[in-house]
Backbone bond lengths (Angstrom), bond angles and torsions (degrees), N, CA, C in turn:
res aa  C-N    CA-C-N  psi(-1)  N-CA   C-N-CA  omega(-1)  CA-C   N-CA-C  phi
1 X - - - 1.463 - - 1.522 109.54 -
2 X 1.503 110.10 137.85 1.366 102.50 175.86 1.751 100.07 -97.32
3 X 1.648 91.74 153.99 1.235 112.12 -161.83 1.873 103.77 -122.59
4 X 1.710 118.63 128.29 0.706 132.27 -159.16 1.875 107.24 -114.08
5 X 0.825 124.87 83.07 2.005 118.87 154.72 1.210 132.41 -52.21
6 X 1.099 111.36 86.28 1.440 110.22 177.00 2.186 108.72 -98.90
7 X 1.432 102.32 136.73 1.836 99.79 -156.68 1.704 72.36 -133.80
8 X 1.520 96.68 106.02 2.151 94.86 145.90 1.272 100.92 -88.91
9 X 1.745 98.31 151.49 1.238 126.20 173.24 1.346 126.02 -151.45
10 X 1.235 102.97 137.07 1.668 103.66 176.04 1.413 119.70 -128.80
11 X 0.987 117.03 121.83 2.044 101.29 -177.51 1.418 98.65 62.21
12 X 1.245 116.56 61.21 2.060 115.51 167.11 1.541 93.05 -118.41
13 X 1.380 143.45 60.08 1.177 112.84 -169.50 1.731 86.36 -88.05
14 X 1.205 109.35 -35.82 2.053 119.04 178.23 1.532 114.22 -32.31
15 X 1.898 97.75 -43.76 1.364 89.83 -175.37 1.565 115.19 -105.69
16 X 1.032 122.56 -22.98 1.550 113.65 -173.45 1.260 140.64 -68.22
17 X 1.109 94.08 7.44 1.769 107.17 177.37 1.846 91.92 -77.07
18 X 1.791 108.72 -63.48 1.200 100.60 173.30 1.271 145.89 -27.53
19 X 1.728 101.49 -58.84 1.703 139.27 171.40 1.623 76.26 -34.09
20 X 1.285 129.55 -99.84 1.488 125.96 -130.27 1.221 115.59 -74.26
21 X 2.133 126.03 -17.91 1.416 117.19 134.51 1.084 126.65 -14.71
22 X 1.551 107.54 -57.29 1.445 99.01 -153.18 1.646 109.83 -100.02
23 X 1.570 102.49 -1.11 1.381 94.72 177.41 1.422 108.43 -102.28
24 X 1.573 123.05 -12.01 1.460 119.14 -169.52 1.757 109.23 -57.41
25 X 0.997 118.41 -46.32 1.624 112.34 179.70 1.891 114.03 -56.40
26 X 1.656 110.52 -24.78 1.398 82.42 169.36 1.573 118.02 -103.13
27 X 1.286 115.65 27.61 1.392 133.74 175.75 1.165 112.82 -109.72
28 X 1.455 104.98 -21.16 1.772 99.33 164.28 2.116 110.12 -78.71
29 X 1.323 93.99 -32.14 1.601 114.11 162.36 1.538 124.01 -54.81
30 X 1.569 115.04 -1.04 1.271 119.43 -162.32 1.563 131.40 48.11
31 X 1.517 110.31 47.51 1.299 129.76 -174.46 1.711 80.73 -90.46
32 X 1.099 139.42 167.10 1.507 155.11 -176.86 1.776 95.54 -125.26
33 X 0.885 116.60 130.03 1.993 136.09 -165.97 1.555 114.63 -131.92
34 X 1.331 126.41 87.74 1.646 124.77 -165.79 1.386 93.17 -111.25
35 X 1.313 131.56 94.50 1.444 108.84 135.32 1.517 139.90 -55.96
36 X 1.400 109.13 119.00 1.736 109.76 158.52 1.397 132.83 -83.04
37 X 1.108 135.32 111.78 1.300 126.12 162.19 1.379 128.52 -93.48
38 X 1.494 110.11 147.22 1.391 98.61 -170.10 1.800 102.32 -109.11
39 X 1.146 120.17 49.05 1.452 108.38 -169.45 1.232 131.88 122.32
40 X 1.383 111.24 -20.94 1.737 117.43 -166.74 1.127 91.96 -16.07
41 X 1.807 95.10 -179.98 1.284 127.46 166.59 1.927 110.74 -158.52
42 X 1.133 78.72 22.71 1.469 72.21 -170.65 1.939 89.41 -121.99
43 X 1.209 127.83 52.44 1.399 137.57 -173.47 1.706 96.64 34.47
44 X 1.632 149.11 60.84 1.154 144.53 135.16 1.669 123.08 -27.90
45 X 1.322 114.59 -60.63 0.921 136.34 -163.95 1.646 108.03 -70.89
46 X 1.342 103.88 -52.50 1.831 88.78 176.31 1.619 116.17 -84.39
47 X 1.043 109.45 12.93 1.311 129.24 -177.60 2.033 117.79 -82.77
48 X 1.863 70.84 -41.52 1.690 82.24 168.50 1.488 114.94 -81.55
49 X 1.453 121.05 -46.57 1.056 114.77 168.22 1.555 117.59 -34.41
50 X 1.098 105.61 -75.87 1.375 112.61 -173.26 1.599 108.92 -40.71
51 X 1.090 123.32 -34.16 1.609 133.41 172.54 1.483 108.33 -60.40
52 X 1.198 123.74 -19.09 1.163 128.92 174.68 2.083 96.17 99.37
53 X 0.740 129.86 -0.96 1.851 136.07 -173.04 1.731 94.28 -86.59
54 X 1.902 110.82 119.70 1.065 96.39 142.06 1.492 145.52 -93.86
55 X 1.423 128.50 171.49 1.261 125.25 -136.82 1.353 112.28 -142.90
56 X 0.982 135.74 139.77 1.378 128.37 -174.76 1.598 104.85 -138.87
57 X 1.609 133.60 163.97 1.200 134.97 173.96 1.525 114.79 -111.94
58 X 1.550 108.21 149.07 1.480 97.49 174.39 1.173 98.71 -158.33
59 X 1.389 129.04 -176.32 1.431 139.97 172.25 1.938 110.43 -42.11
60 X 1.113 104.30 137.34 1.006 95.55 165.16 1.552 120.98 -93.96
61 X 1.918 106.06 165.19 1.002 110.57 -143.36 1.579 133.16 122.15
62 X 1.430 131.86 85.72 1.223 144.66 -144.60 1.825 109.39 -48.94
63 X 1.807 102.87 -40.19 1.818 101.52 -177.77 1.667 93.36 -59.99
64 X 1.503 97.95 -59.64 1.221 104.25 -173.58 1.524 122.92 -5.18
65 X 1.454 97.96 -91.27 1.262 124.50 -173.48 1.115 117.65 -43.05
66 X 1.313 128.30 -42.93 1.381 148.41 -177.86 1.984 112.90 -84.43
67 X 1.332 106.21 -13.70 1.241 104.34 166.17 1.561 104.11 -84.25
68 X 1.547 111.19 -53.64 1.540 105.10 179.16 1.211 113.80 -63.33
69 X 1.149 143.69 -17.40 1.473 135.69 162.90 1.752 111.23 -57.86
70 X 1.344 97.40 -55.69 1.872 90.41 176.82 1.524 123.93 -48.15
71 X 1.881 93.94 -30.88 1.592 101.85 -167.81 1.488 105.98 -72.29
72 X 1.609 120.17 -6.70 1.762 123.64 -153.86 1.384 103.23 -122.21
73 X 2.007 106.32 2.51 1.515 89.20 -172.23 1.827 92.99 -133.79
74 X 1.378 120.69 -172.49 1.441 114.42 -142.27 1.742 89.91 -146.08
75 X 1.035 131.62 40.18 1.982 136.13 -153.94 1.894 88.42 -119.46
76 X 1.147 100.41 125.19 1.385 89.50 156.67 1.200 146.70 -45.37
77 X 1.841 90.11 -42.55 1.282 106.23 -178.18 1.694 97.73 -120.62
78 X 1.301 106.14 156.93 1.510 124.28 -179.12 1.333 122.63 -99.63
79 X 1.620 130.18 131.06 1.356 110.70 171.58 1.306 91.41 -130.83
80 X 1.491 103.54 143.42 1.575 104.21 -178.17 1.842 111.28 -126.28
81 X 1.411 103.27 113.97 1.614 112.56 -146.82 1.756 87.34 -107.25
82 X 1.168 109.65 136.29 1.830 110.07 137.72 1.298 100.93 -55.55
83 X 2.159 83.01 167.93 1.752 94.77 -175.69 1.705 87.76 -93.54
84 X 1.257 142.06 -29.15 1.306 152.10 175.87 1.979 116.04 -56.99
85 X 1.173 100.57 -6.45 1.305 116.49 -170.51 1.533 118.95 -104.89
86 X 1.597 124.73 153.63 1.148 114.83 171.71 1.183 126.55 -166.11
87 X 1.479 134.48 137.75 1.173 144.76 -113.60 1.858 113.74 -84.92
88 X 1.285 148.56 94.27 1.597 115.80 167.92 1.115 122.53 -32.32
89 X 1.565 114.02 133.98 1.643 132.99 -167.89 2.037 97.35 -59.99
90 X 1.376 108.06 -3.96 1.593 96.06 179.99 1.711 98.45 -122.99
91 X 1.195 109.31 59.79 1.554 112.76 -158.43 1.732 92.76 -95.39
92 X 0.976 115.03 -64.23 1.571 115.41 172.40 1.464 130.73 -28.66
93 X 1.505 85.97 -66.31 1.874 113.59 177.51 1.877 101.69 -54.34
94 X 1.453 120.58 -46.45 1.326 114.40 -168.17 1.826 102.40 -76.61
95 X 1.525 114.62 -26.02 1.355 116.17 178.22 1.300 98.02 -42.91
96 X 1.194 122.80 -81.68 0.965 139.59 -144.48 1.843 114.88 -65.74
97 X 1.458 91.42 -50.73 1.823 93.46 169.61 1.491 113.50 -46.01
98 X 2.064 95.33 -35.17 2.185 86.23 -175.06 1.272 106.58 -80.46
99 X 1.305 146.08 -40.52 1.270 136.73 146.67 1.838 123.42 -35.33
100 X 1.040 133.09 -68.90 1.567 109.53 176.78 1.313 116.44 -60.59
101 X 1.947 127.00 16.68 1.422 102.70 179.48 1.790 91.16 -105.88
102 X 1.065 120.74 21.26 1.438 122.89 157.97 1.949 108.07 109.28
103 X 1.435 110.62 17.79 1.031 105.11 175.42 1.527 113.39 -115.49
104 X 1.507 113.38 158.21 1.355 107.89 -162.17 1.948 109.21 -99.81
105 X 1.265 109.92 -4.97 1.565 112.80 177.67 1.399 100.27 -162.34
106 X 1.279 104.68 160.66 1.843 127.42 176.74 1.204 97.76 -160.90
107 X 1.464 99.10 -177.83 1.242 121.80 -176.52 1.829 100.49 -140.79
108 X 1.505 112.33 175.29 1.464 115.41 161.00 1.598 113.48 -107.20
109 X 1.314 110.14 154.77 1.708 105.73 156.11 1.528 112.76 -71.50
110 X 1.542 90.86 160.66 1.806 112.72 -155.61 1.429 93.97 -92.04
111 X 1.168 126.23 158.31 1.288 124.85 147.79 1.483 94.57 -130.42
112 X 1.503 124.69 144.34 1.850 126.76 160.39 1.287 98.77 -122.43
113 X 1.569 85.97 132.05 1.426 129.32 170.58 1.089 102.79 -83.19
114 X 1.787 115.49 113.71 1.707 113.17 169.73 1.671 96.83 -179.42
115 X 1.313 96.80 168.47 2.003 101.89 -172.98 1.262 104.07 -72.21
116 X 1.455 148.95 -39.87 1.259 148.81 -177.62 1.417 111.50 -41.64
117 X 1.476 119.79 129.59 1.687 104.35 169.56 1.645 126.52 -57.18
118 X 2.043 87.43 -31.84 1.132 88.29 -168.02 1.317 129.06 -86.00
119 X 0.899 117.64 34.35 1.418 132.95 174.23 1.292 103.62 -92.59
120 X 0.597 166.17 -84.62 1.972 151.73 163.46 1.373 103.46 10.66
121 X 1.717 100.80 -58.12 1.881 86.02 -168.23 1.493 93.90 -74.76
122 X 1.561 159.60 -62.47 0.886 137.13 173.36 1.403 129.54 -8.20
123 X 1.265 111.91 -60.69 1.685 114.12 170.73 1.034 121.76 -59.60
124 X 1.413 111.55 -19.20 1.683 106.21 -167.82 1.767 106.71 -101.85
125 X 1.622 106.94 -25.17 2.048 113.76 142.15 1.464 117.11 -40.01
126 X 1.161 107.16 -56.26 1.929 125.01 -171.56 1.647 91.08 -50.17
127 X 1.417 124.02 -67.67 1.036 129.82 -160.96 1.493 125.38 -64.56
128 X 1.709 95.72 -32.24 1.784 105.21 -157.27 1.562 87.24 -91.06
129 X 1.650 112.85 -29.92 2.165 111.87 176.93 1.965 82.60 -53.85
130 X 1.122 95.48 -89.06 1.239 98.53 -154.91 1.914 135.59 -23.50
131 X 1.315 96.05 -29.36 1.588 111.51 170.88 1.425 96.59 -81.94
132 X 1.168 147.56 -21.60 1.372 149.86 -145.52 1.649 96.92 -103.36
133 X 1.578 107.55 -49.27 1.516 116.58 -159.20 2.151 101.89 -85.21
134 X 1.195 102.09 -54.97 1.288 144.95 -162.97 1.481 118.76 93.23
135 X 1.495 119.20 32.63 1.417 133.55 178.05 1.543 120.44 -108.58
136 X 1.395 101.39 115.50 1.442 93.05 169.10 1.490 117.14 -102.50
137 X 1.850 98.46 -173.95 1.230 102.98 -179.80 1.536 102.88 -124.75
138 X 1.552 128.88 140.76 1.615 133.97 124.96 1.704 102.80 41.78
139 X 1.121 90.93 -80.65 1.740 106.05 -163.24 1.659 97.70 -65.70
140 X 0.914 119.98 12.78 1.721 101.88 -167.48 2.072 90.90 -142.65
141 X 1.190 101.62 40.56 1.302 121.76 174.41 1.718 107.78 39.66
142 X 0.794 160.91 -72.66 1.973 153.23 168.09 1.527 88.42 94.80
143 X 1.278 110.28 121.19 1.501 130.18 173.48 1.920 105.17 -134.84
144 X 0.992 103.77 148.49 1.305 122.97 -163.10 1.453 129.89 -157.51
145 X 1.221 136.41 137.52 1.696 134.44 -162.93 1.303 76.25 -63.22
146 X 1.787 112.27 177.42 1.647 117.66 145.52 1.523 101.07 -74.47
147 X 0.620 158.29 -146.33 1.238 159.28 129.06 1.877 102.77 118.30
148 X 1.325 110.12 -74.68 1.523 142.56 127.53 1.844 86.70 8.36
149 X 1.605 88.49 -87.86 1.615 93.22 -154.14 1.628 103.10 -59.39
150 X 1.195 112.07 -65.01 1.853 120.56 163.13 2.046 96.06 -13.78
151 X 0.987 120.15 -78.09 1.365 121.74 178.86 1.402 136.34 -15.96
152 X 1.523 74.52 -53.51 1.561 104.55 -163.30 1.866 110.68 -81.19
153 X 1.893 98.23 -16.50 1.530 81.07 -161.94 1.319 130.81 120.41
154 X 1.190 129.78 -24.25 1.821 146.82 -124.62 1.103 113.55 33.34
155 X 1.063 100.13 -145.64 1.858 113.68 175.89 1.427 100.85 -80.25
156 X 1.173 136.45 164.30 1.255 138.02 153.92 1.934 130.19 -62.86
157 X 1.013 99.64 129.87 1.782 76.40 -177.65 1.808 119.78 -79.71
158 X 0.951 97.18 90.23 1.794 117.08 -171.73 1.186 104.81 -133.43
159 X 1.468 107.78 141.69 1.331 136.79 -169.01 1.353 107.68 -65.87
160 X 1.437 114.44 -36.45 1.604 135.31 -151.78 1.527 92.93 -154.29
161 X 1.600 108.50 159.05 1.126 134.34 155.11 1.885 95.40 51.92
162 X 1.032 107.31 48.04 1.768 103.65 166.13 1.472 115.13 -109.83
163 X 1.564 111.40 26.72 1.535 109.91 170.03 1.092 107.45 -121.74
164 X 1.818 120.45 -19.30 1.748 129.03 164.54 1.532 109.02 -72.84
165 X 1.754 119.32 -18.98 1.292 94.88 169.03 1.759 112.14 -104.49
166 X 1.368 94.95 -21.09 1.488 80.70 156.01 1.624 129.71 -50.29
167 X 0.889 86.01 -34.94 2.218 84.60 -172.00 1.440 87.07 -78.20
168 X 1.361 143.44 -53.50 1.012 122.60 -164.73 2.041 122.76 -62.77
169 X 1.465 108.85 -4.79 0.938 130.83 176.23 1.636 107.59 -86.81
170 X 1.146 104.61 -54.85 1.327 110.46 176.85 1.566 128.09 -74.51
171 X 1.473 97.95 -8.01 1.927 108.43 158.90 1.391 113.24 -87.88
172 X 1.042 112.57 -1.50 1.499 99.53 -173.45 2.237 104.74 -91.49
173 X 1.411 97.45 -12.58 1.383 116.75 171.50 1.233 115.87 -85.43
174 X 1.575 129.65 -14.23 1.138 120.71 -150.01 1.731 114.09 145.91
175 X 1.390 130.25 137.64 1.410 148.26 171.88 1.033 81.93 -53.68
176 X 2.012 108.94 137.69 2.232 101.84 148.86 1.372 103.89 -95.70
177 X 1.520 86.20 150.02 1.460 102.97 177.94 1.700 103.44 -82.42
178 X 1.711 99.70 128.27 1.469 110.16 178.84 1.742 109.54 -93.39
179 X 1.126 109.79 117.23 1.541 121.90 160.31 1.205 133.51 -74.00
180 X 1.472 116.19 101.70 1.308 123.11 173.66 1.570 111.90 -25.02
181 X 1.503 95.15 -59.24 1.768 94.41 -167.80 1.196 128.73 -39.40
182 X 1.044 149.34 177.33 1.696 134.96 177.55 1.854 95.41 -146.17
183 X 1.434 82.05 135.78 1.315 115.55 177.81 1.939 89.02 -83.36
184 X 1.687 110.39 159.07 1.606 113.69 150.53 1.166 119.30 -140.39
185 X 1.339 112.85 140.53 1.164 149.59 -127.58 1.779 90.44 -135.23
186 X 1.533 105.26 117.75 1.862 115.35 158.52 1.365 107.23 -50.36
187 X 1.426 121.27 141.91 1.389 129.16 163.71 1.597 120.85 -81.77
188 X 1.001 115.42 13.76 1.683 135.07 -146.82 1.363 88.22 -70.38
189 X 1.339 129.28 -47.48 1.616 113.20 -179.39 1.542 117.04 -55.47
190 X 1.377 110.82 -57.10 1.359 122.28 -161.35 1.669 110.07 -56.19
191 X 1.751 98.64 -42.95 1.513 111.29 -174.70 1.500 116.21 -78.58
192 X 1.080 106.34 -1.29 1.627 115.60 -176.68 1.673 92.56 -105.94
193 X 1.238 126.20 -56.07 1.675 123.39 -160.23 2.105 93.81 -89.00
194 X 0.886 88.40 -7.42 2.082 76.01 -163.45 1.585 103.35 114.03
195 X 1.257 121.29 132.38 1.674 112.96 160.31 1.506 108.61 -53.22
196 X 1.633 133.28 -73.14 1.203 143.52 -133.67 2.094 83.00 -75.85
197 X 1.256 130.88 -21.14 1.329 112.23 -145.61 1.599 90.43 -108.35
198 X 1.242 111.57 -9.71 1.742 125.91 -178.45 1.629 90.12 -81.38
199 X 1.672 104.60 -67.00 1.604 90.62 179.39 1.355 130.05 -10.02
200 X 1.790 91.17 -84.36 1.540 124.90 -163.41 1.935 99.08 -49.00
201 X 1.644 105.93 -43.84 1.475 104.36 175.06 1.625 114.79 -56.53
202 X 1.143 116.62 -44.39 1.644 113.08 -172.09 1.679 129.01 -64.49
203 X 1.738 89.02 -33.27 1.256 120.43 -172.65 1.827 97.24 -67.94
204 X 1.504 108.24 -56.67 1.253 119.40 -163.23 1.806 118.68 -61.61
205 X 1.754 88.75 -32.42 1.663 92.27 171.54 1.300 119.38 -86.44
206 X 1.303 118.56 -16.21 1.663 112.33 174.59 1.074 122.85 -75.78
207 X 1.804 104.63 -27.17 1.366 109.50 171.02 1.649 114.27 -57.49
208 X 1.180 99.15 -57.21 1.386 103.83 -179.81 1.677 123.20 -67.24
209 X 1.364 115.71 -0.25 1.274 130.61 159.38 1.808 106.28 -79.75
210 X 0.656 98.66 -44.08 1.486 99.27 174.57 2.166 145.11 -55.52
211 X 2.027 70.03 -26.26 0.806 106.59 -155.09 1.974 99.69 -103.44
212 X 1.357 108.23 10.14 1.489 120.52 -156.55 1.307 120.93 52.44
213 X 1.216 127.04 35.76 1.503 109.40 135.85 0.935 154.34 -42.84
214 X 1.231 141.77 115.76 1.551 114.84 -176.17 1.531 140.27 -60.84
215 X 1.254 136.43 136.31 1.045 136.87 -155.40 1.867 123.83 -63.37
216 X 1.588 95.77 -30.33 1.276 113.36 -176.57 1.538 107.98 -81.17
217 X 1.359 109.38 -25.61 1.762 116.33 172.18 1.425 108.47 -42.51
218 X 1.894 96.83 -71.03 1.053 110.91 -129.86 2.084 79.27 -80.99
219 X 0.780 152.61 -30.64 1.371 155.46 -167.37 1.794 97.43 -61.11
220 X 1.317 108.94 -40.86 1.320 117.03 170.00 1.746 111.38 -50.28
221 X 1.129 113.52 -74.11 1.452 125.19 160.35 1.368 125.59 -48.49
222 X 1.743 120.60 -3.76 1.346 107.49 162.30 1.406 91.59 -113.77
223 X 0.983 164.51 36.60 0.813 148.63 70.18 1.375 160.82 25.37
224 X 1.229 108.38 -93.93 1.602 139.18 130.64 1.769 103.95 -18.75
């Protein structure tokens, strides 16, 4: 199966030099690599170039971006990465095993990279919700047939929370298959806002996503 990366980004100029390190070996592998940008301003975009990643522009906005990436790339299957994120060296090989065991999307477990201890147990919440719910998040990479995604709709166009209704779109096709392997993930939110106050924030808007909020609100308030 060919396999498609699609990475929105906005303001990554910090990380993308890395991003395409670490992705050039599976692009020499014929993995397919689309960056989206939604706008930078902080030169992102020639940044990727220069990384060797091609790149395309679109609306900003995380569904966004990541819908026009599917629309620009040609992979059967989809993986949709942060630019802050990065891949287990058996990332391919496990795609594919969770797809031929009859499911149509997964995700990986998170690991975050950051000075806090407690960020371990965070990841290991991220992981144990997610096997618990069958919902993932963004940070824990979400791979999917096209087909899957075609199904599903794309992403939703929401400000916020368009990877909780994605999965909920994508359960209605099928259980995701959870991957041991772990993707890693920058701690840059947690270590910038506080761990315990990032929590209480994430916790507090999903609730209230749940709860019909509107999406554009609450994006306002994460924000803030």
């Amino acid at each position: 199966m060919k396999i498609s990366i699609v990475v929105p980004a906005l303001n990554e100029a910090r990380t993308i030099a890395a991003l395409g390190a670490h992705l050039a070996p599976l692009m020499r592998q014929g993995v397919e690599v689309l960056i989206v940008d939604g706008g930078s301003v902080d030169g992102t975009p020639a940044l990727a170039r220069l990384a060797g990643l091609p790149s395309i522009t679109a609306e900003p906005g995380r569904a966004r971006q990541m819908n026009a990436g599917a629309a620009h790339t040609s992979g059967e299957v989809l993986l949709f990465l942060h630019a802050d994120t990065t891949l287990p060296a058996d990332a391919i090989s496990r795609i594919g095993s969770c797809l031929h065991a009859g499911r149509v999307w997964g995700r990986f477990d998170v690991r975050i990279a950051g000075r806090p201890a407690m960020l371990k147990v965070v990841a290991s919440m991220i992981n144990w919700r997610s096997r618990l719910t069958g919902i993932a998040t963004g940070d824990q990479a979400m791979f999917m047939t096209r087909e899957a995604y075609r199904t599903a709709g794309g992403f939703p166009d929401l400000a916020l929370m368009e990877d909780i209704e994605m999965s909920r779109r994508l359960r209605a096709q099928s259980p995701p298959a959870c991957s041991t392997s772990k993707v890693t993930t920058l701690g840059r939110r947690w270590e910038t806002h506080g761990v315990w106050r990032t929590i209480f924030l994430m916790w507090r808007l999903r609730w209230a996503y749940w709860r019909g909020r509107p999406a554009s609100e609450l994006a306002r308030a994460y924000r803030r």
